[in-house]
N, C-alpha and C positions, 0 to 999 in steps of 0.2 A: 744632632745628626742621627743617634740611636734613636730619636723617639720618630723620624720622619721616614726611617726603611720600617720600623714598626708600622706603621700608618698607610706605607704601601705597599708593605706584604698585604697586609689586613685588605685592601683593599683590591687586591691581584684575587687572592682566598676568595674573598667575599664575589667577584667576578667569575671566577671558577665556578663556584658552588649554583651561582644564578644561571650561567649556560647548561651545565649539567641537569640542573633543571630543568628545563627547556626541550632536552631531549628526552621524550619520554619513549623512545622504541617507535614500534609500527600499531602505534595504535588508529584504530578505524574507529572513525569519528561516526555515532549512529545518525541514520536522517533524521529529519527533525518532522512536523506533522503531515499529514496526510489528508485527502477528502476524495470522496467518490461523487462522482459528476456522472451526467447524462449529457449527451452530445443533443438530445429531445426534450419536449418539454414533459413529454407523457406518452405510452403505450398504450393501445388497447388491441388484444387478439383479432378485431377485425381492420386490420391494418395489415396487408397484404403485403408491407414492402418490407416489415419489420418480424423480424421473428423472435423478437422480447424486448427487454428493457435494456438499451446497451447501459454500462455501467461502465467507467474508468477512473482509474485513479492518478491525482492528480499530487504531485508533491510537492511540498513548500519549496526546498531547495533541490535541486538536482547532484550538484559538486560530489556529494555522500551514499549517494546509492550505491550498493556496489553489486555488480555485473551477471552473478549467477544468485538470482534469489528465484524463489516462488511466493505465489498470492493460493492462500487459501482462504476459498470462500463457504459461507456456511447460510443459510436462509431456512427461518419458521418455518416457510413455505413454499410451493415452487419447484421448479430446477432452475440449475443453469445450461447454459447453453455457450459454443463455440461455434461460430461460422468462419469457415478460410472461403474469402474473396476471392480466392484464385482460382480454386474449383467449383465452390458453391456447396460444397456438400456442410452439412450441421450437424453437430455432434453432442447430444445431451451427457454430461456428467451425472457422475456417482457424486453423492454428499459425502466429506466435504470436497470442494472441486478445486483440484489442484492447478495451479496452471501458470505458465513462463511470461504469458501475454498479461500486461495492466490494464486487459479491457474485456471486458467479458459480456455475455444476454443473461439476464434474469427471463425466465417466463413464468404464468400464473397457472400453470399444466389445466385449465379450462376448467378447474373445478367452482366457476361462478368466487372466487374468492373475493371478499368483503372484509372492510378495518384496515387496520394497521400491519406493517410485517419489520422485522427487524431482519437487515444482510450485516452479516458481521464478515469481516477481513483481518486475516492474521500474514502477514508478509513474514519470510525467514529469509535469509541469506545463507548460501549454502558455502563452508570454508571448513579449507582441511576434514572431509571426512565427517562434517558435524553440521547442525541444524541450529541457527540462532534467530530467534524472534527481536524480528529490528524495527516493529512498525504495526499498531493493529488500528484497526478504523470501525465506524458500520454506518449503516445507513438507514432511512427510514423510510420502506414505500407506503404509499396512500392509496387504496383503491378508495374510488367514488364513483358509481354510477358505469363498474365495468372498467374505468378508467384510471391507469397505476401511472403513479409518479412518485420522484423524488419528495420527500416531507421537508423542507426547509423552519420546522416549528420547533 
């Protein structure tokens, strides 16, 4: 009879100790990877309808992002660029280009650019008063022949 309340304290204990586990607080689970896409296959400045390289980020899961973050962006080369749809008006950035929207223009500022370019992305979330990097990416553009695209190599 003693050995069987032994056996199911032990095991009440042992069920305690497991849920309390379980509850770890309010922790925020970080996203998990990240990729920058082009909604085009390729840019080139004599392209009238475009005014850079759109660029957006696209994320493995959605469930984990959380609601007030920023995308900084950084590129070798270039600027970037914001266009609002609703007015029309375009707004070149200062490096690095801070911004609330997951989609942004790269352009090649007409300097005949040639090779390779590296756009690096660093995402933070902004909570309580503080800056947390939750997510960094980049990407590779390819000029050939005037003509900038995504690098998939």
């Amino acid at each position: 009879m003693r050995r069987g309340k032994t056996i199911r304290n032990s095991f009440l204990l042992l069920l305690i100790l497991a849920l309390l586990a379980g509850c770890a607080g309010n922790v925020e689970e970080k996203p998990k990877n990240l990729t920058i896409e082009s909604p085009i296959e390729g840019y080139t400045p004599a392209m009238s309808s475009v005014i850079g390289l759109p660029l957006t980020v696209r994320w493995e899961e959605l469930e984990n992002i959380p609601k007030d973050i920023e995308y900084h962006w950084k590129a070798e080369e270039g600027s970037f660029l914001l266009w609002s749809s609703g007015t029309g008006i375009v707004e070149r950035l200062e490096e690095p280009a801070v911004v609330q929207s997951d989609s942004i223009y790269w352009w090649p500022d007409m300097s005949g650019l040639q090779g390779d370019y590296i756009i690096d992305l660093q995402v933070e979330a902004k909570a309580a008063g503080k800056d947390e990097t939750i997510a960094t990416g980049s990407v590779k553009i390819d000029c050939k022949n005037g003509f900038y695209s995504i690098s998939f190599e």
